[in-house]
ROPADO-61784 format. One record per residue (C-alpha): x, z, y; residue number from 1. Coordinates in steps of 0.001 Angstrom, whole numbers, plus 500000, padded with zeros to 6 digits. Each point is the difference from the previous one (the first is absolute). Layout:
<recs>
<rec <X, Z, Y>, NUM>
...
</recs>
This chain:
<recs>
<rec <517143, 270637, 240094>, 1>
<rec <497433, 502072, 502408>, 2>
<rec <497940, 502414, 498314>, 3>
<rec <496275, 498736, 500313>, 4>
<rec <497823, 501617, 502302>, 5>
<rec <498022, 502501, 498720>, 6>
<rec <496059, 498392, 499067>, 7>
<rec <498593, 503363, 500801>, 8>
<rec <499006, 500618, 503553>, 9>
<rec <500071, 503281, 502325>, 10>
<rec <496398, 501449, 500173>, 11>
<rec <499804, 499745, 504190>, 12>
<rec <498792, 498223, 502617>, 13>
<rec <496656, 498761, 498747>, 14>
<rec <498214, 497469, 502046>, 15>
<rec <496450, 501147, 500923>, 16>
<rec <499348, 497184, 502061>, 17>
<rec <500740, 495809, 499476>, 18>
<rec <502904, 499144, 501370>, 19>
<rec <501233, 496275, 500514>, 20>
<rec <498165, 497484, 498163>, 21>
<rec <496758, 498510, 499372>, 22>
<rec <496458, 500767, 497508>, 23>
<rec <498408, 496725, 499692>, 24>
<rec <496834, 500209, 500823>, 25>
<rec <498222, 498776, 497062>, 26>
<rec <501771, 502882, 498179>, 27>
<rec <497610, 502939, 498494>, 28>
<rec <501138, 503245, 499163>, 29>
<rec <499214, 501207, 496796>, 30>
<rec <499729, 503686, 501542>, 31>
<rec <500976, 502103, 503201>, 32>
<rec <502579, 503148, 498847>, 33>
<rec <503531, 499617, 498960>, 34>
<rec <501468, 503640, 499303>, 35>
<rec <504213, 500634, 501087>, 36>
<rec <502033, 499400, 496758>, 37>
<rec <501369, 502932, 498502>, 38>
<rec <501915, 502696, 502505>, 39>
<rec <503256, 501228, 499915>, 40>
<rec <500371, 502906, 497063>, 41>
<rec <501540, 502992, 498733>, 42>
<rec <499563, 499512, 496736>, 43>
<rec <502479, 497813, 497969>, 44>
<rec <500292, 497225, 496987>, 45>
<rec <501289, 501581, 497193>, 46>
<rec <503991, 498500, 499417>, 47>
<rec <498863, 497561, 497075>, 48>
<rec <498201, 497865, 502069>, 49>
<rec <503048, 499143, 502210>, 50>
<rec <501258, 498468, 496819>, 51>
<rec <496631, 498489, 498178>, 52>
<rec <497103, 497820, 501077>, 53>
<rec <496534, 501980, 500531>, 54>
<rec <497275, 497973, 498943>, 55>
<rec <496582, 501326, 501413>, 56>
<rec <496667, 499429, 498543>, 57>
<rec <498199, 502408, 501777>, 58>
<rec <496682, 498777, 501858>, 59>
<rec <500333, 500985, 503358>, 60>
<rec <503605, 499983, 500530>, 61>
<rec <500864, 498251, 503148>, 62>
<rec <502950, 498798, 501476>, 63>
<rec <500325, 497667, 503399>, 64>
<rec <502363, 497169, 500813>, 65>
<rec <500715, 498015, 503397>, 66>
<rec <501501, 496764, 500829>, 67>
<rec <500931, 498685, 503532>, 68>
<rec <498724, 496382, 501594>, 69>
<rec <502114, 497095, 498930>, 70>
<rec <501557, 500568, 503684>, 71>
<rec <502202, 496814, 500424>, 72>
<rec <497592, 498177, 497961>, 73>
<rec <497521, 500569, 502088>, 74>
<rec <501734, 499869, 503147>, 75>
<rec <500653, 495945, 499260>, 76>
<rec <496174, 499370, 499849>, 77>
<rec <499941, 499565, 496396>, 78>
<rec <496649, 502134, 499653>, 79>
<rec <497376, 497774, 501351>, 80>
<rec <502119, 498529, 503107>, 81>
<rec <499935, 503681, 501894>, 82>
<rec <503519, 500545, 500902>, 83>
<rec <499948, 504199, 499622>, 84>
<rec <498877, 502577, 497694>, 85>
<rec <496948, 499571, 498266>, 86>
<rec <500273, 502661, 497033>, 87>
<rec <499836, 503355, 500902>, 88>
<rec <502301, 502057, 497933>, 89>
<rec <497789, 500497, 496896>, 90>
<rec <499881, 503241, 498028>, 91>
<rec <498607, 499467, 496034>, 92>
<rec <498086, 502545, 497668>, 93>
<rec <500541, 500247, 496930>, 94>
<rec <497484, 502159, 498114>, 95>
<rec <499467, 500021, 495665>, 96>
<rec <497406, 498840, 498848>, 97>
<rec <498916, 498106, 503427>, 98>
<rec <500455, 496836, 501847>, 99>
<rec <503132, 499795, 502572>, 100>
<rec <499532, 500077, 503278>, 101>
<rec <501503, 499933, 503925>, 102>
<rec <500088, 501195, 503203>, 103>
<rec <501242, 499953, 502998>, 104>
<rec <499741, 503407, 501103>, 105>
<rec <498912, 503584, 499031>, 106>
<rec <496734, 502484, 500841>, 107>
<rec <496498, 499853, 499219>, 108>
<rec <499265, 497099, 501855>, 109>
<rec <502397, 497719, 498416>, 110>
<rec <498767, 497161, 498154>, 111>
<rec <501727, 498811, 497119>, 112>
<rec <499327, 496764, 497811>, 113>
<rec <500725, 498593, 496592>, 114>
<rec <503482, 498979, 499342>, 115>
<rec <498518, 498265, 496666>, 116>
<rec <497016, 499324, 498601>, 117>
<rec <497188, 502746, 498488>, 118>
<rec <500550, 499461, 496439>, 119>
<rec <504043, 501056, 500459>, 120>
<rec <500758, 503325, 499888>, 121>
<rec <502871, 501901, 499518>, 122>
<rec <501086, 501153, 496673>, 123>
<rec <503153, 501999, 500566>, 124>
<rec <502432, 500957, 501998>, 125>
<rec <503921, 499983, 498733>, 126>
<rec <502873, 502044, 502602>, 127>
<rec <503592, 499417, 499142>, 128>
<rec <502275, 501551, 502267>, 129>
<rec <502799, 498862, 498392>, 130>
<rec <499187, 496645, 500358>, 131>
<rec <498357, 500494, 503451>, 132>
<rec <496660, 498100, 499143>, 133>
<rec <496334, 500768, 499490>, 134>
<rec <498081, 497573, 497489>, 135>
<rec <496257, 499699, 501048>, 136>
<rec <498337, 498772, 496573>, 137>
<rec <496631, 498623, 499790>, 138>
<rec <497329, 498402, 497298>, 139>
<rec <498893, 497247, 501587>, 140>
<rec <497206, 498213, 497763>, 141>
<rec <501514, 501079, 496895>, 142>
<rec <503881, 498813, 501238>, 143>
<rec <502644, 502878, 500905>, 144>
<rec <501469, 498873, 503551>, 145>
<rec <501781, 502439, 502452>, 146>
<rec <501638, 500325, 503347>, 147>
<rec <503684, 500960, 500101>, 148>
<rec <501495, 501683, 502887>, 149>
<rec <504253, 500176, 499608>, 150>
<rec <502493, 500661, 502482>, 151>
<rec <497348, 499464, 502638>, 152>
<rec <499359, 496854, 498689>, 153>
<rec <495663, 499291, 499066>, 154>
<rec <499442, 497621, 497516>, 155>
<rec <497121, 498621, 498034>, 156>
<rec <500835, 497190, 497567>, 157>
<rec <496473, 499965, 497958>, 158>
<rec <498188, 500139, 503694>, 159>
<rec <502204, 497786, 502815>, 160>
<rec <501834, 496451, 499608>, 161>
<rec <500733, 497587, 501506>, 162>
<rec <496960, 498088, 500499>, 163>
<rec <497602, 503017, 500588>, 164>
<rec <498225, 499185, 497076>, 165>
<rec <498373, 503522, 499829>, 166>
<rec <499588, 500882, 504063>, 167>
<rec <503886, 500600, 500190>, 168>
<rec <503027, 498412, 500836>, 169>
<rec <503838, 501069, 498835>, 170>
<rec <502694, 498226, 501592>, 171>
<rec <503491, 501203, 499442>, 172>
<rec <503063, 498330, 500836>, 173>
<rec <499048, 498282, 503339>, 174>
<rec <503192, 499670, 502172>, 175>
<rec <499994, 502478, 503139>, 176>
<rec <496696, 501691, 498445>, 177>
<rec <499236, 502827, 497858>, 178>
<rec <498171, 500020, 497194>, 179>
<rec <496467, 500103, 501256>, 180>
<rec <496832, 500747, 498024>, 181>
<rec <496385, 498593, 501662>, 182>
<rec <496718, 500120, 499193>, 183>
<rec <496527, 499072, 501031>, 184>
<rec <497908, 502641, 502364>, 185>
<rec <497065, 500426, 498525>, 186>
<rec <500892, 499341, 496392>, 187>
<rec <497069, 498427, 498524>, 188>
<rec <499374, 497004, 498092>, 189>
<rec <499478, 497207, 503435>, 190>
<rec <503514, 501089, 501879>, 191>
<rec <501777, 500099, 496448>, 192>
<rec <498950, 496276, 499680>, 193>
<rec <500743, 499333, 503566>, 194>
<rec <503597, 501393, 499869>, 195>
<rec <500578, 498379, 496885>, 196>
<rec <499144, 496696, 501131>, 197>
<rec <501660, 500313, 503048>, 198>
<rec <503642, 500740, 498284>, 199>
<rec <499410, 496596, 498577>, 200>
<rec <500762, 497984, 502871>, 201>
<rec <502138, 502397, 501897>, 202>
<rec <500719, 496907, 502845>, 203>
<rec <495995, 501479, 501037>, 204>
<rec <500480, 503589, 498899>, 205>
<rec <499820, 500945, 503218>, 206>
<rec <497038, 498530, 500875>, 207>
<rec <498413, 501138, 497485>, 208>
<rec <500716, 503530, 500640>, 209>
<rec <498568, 499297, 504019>, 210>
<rec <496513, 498596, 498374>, 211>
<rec <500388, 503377, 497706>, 212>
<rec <500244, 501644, 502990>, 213>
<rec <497031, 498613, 501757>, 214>
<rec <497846, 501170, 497406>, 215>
<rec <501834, 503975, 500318>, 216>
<rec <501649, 499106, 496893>, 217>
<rec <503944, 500452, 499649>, 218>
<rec <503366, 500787, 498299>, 219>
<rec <501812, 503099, 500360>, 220>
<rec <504142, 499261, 499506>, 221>
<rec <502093, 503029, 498973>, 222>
<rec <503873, 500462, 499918>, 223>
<rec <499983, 500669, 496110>, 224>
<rec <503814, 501254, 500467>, 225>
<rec <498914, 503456, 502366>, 226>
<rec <497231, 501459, 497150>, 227>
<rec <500154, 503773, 500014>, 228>
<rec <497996, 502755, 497772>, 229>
<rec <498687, 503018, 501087>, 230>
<rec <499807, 502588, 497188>, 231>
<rec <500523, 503605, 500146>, 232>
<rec <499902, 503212, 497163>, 233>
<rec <497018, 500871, 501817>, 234>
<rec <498066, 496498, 498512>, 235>
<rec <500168, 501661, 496486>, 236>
<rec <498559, 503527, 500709>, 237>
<rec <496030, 498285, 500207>, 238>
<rec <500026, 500664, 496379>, 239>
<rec <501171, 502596, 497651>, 240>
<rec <501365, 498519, 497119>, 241>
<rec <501893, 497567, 501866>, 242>
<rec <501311, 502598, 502302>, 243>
<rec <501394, 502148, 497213>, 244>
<rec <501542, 496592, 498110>, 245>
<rec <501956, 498877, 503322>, 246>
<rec <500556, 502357, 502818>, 247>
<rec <502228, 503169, 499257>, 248>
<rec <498826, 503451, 500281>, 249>
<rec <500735, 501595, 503709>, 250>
<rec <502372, 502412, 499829>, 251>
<rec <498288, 502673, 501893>, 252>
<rec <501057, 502255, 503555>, 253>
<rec <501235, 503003, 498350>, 254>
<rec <501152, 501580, 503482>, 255>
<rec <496809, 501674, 500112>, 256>
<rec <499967, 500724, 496429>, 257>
<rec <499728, 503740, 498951>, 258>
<rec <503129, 501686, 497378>, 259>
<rec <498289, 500383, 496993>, 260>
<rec <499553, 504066, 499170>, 261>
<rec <501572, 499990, 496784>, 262>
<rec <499302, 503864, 499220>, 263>
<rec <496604, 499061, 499270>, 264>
<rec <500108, 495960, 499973>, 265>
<rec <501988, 497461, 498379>, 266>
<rec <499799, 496343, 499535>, 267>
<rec <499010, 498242, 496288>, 268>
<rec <499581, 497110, 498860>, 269>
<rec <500007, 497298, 496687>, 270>
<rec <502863, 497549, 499885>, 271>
<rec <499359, 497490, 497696>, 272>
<rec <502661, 498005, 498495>, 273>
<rec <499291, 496449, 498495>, 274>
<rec <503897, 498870, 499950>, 275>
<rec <501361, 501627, 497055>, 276>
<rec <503656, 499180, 501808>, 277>
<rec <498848, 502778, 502528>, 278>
<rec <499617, 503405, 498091>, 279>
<rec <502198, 502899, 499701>, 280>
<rec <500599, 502101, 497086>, 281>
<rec <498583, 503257, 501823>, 282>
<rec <496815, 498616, 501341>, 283>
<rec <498839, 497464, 497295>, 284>
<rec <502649, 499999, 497075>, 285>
<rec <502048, 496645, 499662>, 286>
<rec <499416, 497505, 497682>, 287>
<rec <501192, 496556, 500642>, 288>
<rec <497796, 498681, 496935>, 289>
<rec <496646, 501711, 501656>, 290>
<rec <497916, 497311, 501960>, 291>
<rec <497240, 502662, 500467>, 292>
<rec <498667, 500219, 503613>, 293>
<rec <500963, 504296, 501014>, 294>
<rec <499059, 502605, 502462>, 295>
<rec <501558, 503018, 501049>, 296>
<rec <498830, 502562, 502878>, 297>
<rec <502260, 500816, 502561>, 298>
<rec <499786, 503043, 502819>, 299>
<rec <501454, 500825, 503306>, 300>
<rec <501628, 502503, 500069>, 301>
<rec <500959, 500497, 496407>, 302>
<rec <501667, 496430, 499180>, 303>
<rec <502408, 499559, 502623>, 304>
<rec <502383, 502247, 497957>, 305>
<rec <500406, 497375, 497078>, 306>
<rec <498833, 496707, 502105>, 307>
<rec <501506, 498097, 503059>, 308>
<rec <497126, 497950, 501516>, 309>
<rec <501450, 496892, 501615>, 310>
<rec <499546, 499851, 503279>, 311>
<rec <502005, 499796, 503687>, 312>
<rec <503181, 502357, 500919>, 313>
<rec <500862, 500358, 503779>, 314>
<rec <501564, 497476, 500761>, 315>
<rec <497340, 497858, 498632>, 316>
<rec <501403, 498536, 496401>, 317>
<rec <498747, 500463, 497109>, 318>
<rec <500395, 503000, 497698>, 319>
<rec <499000, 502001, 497728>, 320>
<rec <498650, 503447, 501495>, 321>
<rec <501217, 502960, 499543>, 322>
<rec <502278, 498563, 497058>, 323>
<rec <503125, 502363, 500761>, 324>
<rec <498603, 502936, 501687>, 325>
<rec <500312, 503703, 498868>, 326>
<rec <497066, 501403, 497887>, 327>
<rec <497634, 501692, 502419>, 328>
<rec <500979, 497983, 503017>, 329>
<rec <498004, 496346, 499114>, 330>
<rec <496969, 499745, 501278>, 331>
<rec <499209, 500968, 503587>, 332>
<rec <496806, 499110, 500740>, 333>
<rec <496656, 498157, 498763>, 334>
<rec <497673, 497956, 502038>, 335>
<rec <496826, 498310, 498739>, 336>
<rec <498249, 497753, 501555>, 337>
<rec <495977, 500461, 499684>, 338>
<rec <497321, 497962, 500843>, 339>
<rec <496652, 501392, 499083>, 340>
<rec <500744, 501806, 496535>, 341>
<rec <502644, 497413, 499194>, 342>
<rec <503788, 500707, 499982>, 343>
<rec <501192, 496279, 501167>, 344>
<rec <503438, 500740, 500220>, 345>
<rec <502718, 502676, 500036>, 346>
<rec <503047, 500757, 501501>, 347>
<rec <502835, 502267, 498653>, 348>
<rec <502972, 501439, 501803>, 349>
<rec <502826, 500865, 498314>, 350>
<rec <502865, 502637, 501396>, 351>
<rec <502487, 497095, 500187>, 352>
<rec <498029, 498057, 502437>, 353>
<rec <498922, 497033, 497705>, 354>
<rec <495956, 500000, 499770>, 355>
<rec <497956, 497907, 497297>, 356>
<rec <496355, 498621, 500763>, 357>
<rec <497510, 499024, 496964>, 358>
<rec <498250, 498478, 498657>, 359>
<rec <501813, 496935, 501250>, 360>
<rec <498366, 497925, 502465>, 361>
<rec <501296, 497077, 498956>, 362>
<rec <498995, 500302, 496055>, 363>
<rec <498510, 503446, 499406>, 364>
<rec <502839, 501443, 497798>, 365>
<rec <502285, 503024, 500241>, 366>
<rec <503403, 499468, 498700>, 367>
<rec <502176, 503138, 499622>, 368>
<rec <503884, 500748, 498270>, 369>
<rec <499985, 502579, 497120>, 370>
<rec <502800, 502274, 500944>, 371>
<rec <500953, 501196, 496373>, 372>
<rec <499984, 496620, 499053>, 373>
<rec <500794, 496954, 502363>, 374>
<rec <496780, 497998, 498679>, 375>
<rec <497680, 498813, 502391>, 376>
<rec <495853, 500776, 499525>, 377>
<rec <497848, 497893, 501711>, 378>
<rec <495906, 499794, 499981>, 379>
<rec <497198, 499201, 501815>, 380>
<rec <498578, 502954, 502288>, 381>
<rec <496590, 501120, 498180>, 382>
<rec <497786, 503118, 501162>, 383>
<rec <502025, 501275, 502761>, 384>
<rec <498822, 503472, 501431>, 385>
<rec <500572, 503228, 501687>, 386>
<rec <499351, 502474, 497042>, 387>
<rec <499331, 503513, 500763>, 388>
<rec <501930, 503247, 498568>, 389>
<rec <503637, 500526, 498671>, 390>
<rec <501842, 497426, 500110>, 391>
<rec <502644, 501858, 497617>, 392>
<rec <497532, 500431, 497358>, 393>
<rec <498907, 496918, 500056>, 394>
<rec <503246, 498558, 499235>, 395>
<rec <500967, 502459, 497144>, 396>
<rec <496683, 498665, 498578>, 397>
<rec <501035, 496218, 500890>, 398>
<rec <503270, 500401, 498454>, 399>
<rec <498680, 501594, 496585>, 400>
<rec <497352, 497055, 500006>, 401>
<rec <503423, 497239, 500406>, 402>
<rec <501490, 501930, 497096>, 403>
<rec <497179, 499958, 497593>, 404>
<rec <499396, 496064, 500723>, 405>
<rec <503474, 499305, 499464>, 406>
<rec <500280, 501920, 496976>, 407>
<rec <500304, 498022, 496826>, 408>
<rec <497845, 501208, 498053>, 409>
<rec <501617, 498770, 496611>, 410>
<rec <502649, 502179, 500669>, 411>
<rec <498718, 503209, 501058>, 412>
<rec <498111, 502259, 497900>, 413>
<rec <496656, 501009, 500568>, 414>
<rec <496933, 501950, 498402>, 415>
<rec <496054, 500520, 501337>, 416>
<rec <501325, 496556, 502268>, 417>
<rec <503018, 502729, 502253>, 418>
<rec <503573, 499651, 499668>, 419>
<rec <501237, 503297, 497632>, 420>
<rec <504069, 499469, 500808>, 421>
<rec <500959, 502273, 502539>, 422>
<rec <501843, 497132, 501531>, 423>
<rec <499285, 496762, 500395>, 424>
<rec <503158, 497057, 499902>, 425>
<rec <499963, 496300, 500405>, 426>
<rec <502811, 497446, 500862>, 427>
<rec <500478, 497404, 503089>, 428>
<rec <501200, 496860, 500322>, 429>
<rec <501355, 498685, 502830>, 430>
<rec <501377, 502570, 500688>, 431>
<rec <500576, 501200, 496579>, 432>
<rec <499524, 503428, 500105>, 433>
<rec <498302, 503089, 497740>, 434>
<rec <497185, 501813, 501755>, 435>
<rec <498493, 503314, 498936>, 436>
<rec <497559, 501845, 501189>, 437>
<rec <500477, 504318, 499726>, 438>
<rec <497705, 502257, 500316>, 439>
<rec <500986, 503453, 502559>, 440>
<rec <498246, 503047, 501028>, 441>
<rec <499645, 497671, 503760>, 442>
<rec <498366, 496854, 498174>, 443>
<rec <501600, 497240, 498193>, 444>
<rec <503481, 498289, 501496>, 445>
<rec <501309, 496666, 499350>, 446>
<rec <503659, 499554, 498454>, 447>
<rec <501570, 496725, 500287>, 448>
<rec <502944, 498890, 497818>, 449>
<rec <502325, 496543, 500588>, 450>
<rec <500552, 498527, 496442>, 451>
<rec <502893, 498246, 499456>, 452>
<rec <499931, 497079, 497969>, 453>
<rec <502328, 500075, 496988>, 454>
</recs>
């Protein structure tokens, strides 16, 4: 079976200018200005969405559609005797929390009109790519209703049938046609009774339509089988909230981005960690029974010697960087991004040509391999700066702070609230292993010890 055609149109080639077709003459525009749909963009839906319908409530959010003239339809006379095209190809609005409209053509002196009536306005807005549709939904009078548009095909079963009871007509199924959907130009309550009495007796239907005509009333017939949706990343960015719930964060140029000075500069920053699957025993302790929601601080430089951020090797996989090089020869170089007084993203180099970027721009988490121990620590990106002075110190400081929140303090003993051992032990699981902590005349070091299980 063919794939379907994709229901969402390429952002070119607007008409600024009527092309074939006819506005009836009766017909007044509710307004003069119809803005371009959304351009082409840079930016990006995050992954999820490829995969799960996005339902917008937003007031304000816009998205267009466009359907072409019931060509062979038309072409047989079947719109008021005129054998030729009478629709113009018809581009629809669909804003929350107004009434629908259409066009015919872009630019500030384009009039557009009411696809429905005043008291109908749109409610929501559902995108599933998956499924390749858009569902318009509306209140109208108290009633949900809604406009589908699926594999190209427009449909609107509380709004069209088959004897235009409402200003529009659905016919499906005719032999040689397309499915076709019609309405009345200008929608209001005379031409809706007109039309509807004239699908009565469709032996004078197109009479009826002529003495329509003679009073610059009409129909408007479109191929309901060539609908198309023009939507971009850029439609979301009008607002904040929604921009930050469905487009990803850019991943930024660093080609002009500065190497980090890290004799007087590093990079810091909180990494909160709500799955409790997702902590290491050197940065948080591990306990599989602790639901608790944890944070740990982690530097560049300074961490790269225990942690492998994941990130892209190169030749473009996956990996985990830096994971097997030599202490001393990890990290390369450091560049931050910064807008304003913001760091918005960094990048870090590593000696083995694999580079990591964070936060991610896809969920705002930095995900990283403990070295010592094979688990995996994962949190969401919180606070990230350039701090200023020694980035050595600051680690040794760092690393005491890990040790004393990972300390159980049931075991160790203390006096005036300070540990009194001179060393400082705890075991691991997974891996099971014996950890002290020794004081020298250079600071304290870190001895690890594999238990065996008996």
């Amino acid at each position: 079976m063919a794939k379907a055609k994709s229901v969402f149109a390429n952002l070119q080639g607007f008409p600024t200018s009527i092309g074939a077709g006819e506005i009836y003459g009766s017909m007044k525009p509710m307004g003069k200005g119809v803005d371009l749909p959304a351009s082409e963009s840079d930016r990006e839906f995050k992954k999820k969405w490829d995969d799960v319908p996005l339902e917008v409530k937003t007031d304000g959010f816009t998205i267009f559609a466009s359907m072409e003239n019931a060509t062979k339809l038309e072409a047989s006379g079947a719109n008021g005797g005129v054998a030729g095209q009478r629709t113009p190809k018809t581009y629809f609005k669909f804003t929350i929390g107004e009434t629908p409209t259409y066009s015919f053509y872009f630019g500030s002196d384009a009039p557009y009109y009411n696809l429905l009536g005043d008291s109908v306005k749109v409610n929501s807005i559902i995108i599933n790519k998956k499924n390749n549709s858009v569902n318009i939904t509306f209140n109208d009078e108290g009633k949900d209703a809604y406009i589908t548009i699926k594999n190209r095909k427009f449909t609107m079963p509380q709004f069209a049938n088959d004897g235009a009871s409402n200003g529009f007509l659905s016919q499906a199924g005719l032999t040689g046609y397309p499915d076709v959907i019609a309405t009345v130009a200008p929608y209001n309550p005379k031409t809706l009774v007109r039309f509807s009495s004239a699908m009565e007796d469709l032996n004078t239907l197109i009479a009826s339509v002529k003495a329509m005509n003679a009073d610059g009333e009409g129909i408007y017939m479109w191929n309901a089988e060539t609908a198309e949706v023009y939507l971009s990343p850029q439609s979301f960015t009008f607002d904040s909230a929604l921009d930050k719930e469905v487009l990803a964060t850019p991943n930024f140029d660093f080609t002009t981005a500065d190497k980090l000075d890290t004799k007087t500069r590093y990079i810091r920053f909180n990494c909160v960690i709500e799955n409790g699957s997702l902590r290491t025993n050197n940065y948080t302790g591990y306990d599989p029974l602790d639901s608790s929601l944890l944070m740990t601080t982690i530097q560049f430089p300074g961490d790269e010697g225990l942690l492998a951020p994941m990130g892209t090797s190169d030749e473009g996989t996956e990996v985990a960087c830096g994971l097997e090089a030599p202490e001393g020869r990890v990290l390369k170089a450091i560049k931050p991004v910064i807008m304003g007084d913001a760091v918005q993203q960094v990048k870090l180099e590593f000696h083995d040509g694999s580079f990591c970027l964070f936060p991610d721009s896809e969920n705002g988490l930095f995900t990283a391999t403990d070295k010592e121990t094979g688990q995996e620590l994962q949190g969401r990106v919180e606070n990230l700066i350039v701090a200023e002075g020694s980035w050595k110190e600051a680690h040794t400081k760092e690393v005491a702070n890990r040790v004393v929140s990972n300390t159980n303090t049931n075991l160790t003993i203390e006096a005036d609230d300070k540990a009194i051992t001179s060393s400082i032990a705890w075991r691991t699981s997974n891996p099971s292993t014996l950890k002290i902590i020794v004081p020298t005349d250079k600071g304290t070091k870190l001895i690890t010890i594999p238990l065996t299980e008996a």
